[in-house]
Steps between C-alpha positions, in 0.01 A plus 500: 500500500225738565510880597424433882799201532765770333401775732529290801850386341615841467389604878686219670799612301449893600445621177135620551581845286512248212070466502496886390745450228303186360175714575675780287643223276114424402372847455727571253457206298113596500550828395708420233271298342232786551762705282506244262150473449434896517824614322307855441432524899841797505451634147310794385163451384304711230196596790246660217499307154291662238662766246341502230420622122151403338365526192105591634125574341320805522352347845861459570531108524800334389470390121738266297393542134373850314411605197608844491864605465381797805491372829453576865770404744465497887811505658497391906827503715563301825731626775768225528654434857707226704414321776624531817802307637372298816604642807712233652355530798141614488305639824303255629143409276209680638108354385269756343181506366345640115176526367335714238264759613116397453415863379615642182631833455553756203804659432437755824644354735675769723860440372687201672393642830122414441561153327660405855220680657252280274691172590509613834127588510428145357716301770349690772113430388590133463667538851826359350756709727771608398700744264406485142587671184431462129721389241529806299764726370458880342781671248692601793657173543631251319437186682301361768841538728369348804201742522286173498656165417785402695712221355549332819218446618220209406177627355130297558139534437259522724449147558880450527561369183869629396518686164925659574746259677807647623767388404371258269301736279812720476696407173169482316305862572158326393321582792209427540710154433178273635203664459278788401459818743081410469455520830318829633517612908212283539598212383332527187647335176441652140531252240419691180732717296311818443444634858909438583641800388745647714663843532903402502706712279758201601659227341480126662875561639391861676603809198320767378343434192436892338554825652219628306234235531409562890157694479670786561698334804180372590303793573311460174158389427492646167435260172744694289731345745685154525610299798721171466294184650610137524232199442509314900340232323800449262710270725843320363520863252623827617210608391318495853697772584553704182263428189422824303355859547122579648317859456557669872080469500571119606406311652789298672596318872825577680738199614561602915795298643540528857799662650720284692909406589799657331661437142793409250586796218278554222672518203575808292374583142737452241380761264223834490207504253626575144411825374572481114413212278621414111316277227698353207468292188867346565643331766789760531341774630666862409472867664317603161156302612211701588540497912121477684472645835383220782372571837238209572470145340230417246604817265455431151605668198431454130757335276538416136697181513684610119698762730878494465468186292283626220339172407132412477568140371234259727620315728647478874624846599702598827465829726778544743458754809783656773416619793706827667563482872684740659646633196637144386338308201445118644410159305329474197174373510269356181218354392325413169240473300366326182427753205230395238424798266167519371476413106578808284149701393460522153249683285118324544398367143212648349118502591292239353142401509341817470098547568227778519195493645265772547238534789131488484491837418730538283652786647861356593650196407775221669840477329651164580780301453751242630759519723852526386771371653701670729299827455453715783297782277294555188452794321220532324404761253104615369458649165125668402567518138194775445861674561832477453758340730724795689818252545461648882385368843513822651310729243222271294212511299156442660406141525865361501679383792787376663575246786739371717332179555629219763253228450389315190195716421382854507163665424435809268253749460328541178284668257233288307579495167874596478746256372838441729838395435713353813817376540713421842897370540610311864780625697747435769804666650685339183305719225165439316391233212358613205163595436196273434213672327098378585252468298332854451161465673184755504194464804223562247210647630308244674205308345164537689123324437317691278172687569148317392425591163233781435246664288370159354273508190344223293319577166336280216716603182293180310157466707463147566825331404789726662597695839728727555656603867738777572665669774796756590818395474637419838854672582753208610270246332698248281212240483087520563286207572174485354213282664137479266179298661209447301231558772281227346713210651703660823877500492670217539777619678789363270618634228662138425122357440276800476123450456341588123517840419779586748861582440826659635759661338835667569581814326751733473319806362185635646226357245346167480197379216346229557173273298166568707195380439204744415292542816740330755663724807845487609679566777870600501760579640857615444823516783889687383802276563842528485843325713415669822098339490159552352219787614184421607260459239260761323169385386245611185212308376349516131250317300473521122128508294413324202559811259 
């Protein structure tokens, strides 16, 4: 039987009230099954989730492992709340329109008055009509309370596209539930990340984030100042409405809803901003931990994680944190983090390898050696022995020396001639090796060319059969070489096949004899040698008679 044939039933018997009771009959079976599906839809619900204890780096990121037994923890503390109870019968929906302002702002904004005057502004260019204000709270209240947002009411973009559905948006508070708030008053749609920063100071269900963080209630412009922004790009997160701090120098766009129809209650904070925080070791948390005062979120303290529990054993550790709110300590909060101590420093083993070399002029030489392991200095100690050695780096004999030396070499000064001892140990925060002694070394003075030899005489000690050629002694001179051409046949130019007559000779004194013949000339010529090179040559001629 349908619907239509009962009804017509029931009105030929009289009983037409019975339609409303089957018409009542339906709605509740509908709405029980809502109930059933949304069991939460008359419970309280946690509005703000995000209290928090991290272990962070000196940048303050989050970090899960560290190798150092001190640590830096960043404590952050989100106001909880309950949703509102549905008003069983809500004013009648009224449509409304958002967008984000195309202009960004710093932190100055005129209080809350001048956001709405901004919004306001930015309607009125893009001849929008109507009454607009921003989305923005200061430390003088605790929630967005109807200023703005009204519950009741269904929110759009410009082009009509609906991003808050009353009521069936309600149990969830994720507005925007659809879509982004990219839309500026002209119609104009950011799509990147990094020009979507908004000033808020809300979370996505409508509370004040921090009393503190509000550019000084928004009359700020100061960098030494933070504002709380949300992300409008970050849909389906409450991050488009509350995503971290931003210096008051900005800048940041505003979200302006437009004022229209009435509204259901707003619900109430559950609980004030804690003013007191406490960091333990253990889980059971007792009045003799060191308490931390707290007045905005991201504070961070320093924290040896052997506190209370006196144990630097590797491993996973746990720091526990409580949170005072109005005088009451709350939950217990933790987080942890993996320790891996560094391997224990021991003493560096001694230097080995050990090298000298002087410079070109002799007048300072390189002390070198290799690197030992685990050293992070080497001491290094001169000794001239012309003199004795003082046993002291602060009052020493001339030409000694002492070094703190943080590389594998070092360079001396010294005198040409003198003889040195040197010795050096390697060192770390554990201690020092032994000592490892060098080679003593002098820089002799340095060798040079000698001069060309002078004063060059021949003579005829035996006229006829024998020649004698002398010269000064060259200083430096270890060798001289001696060059004789009999003029009669030219000089062959070798001394590996001279002509008749000729020779050459190396010598290490400054004489030379030679057999002549009686009546022949000679031509000769002598150069000094020695490691550094030979002089230019010096030249005498003689010729011997018959008697």
């Amino acid at each position: 039987m349908s619907m239509i044939e009962l009804m017509l039933r029931l009105n030929q018997k009289g009983v037409i009230s019975s339609i409303l009771m089957l018409i009542i009959l339906a709605a509740g079976i509908v709405g029980g099954l809502y109930l059933v599906q949304h069991p939460t839809f008359f419970k309280p619900k946690a509005a703000v989730e995000g209290t928090r204890i991290e272990v962070v780096d000196l940048t303050g990121n989050p970090i899960t492992t560290t190798n150092s037994i001190n640590v830096k923890v960043k404590l952050t503390y989100a106001i909880p709340s309950v949703s509102p109870t549905p008003s069983p019968d809500p004013t009648t929906p009224s449509e409304a329109r958002v967008f984000i302002t195309r202009n960004q702002y710093g932190g100055d904004l005129g209080g809350l008055s001048g956001a709405d005057a901004k919004c306001q502004a930015s309607a009125d260019g893009a001849r929008l009509g109507g009454t607009w204000k921003a989305r923005l709270v200061d430390s003088g209240k605790s929630s967005d309370s109807n200023r703005t947002f009204k519950y009741s009411n269904t929110y759009k973009l410009l082009d009509g596209t609906v991003i808050w559905n009353y009521p069936g948006d309600m149990q969830y508070f994720t507005m925007p539930a659809v879509t982004s708030i990219l839309m500026d008053e002209t119609r104009h749609i950011y799509d990147g990340r990094f020009d979507t920063s908004v000033w808020s100071n809300l979370t996505y269900a409508g509370y004040r984030v921090s009393t503190t963080d509000t550019c000084q209630n928004w009359t700020s412009k100061s960098s030494l100042d933070f504002g709380r922004v949300g992300i409008a790009a970050n849909r389906g997160t409450g991050q488009w409405a509350d995503q971290g701090t931003m210096g008051c120098i900005g800048p940041a766009r505003l979200y302006c809803f437009e004022q229209v129809g009435s509204d259901i209650p707003t619900p109430a904070l559950s609980s004030a901003f804690p003013t007191v925080v406490r960091v333990s070791n253990l889980a059971t948390i007792t009045p003799g931990e060191t308490e931390y005062a707290f007045s905005m979120n991201g504070k961070i303290i320093d924290w040896n994680l052997a506190n209370y529990v006196n144990s630097t054993e590797p491993g996973q550790k746990t720091i526990y944190a409580q949170f005072k709110v109005d005088g009451i300590w709350g939950q217990v909060y933790s987080t942890t983090v993996t320790y891996n101590p560094p391997s224990p420093i021991v003493k560096p083993q001694p230097v080995s390898g050990t090298t000298v070399t002087c410079s070109a002029d002799n007048k300072s030489a390189r002390l070198s050696w290799n690197k030992s392991e685990g050293a992070t200095i080497y001491q290094l100690r001169v000794d001239d022995l012309t003199n004795s050695w003082l046993d002291s780096c602060t009052n020493f004999n001339s030409g000694d020396s002492c070094a703190n030396v943080y590389t594998e070499s070092h360079s001396v000064s010294t005198e040409q001639g003198h003889i040195y001892k040197w010795w050096l140990t390697a060192g770390n925060t554990a201690g020092d090796s032994s000592s490892t002694y060098g080679t003593n070394f002098n820089c002799p003075t340095p060798i040079v060319k000698p001069n060309s030899p002078s004063n060059l005489t021949a003579n005829c000690p035996a006229p006829g059969t024998k020649a004698e050629l002398k010269w000064d002694a060259v200083s430096g001179a270890t060798i001289y070489q001696l060059r004789v051409d009999n003029k009669a046949n030219g000089w062959a130019d070798s001394c590996t096949s001279p002509n008749p007559g000729d020779s050459c000779a190396n010598v290490y004194s400054p004489i030379y004899s030679f057999t002549s013949a009686p009546g022949v000339s000679y031509t000769w010529w002598v150069n000094a040698g020695n490691t550094a090179g030979d002089s230019s040559p010096t030249y005498g001629s003689i010729t011997c008679s018959a008697s």
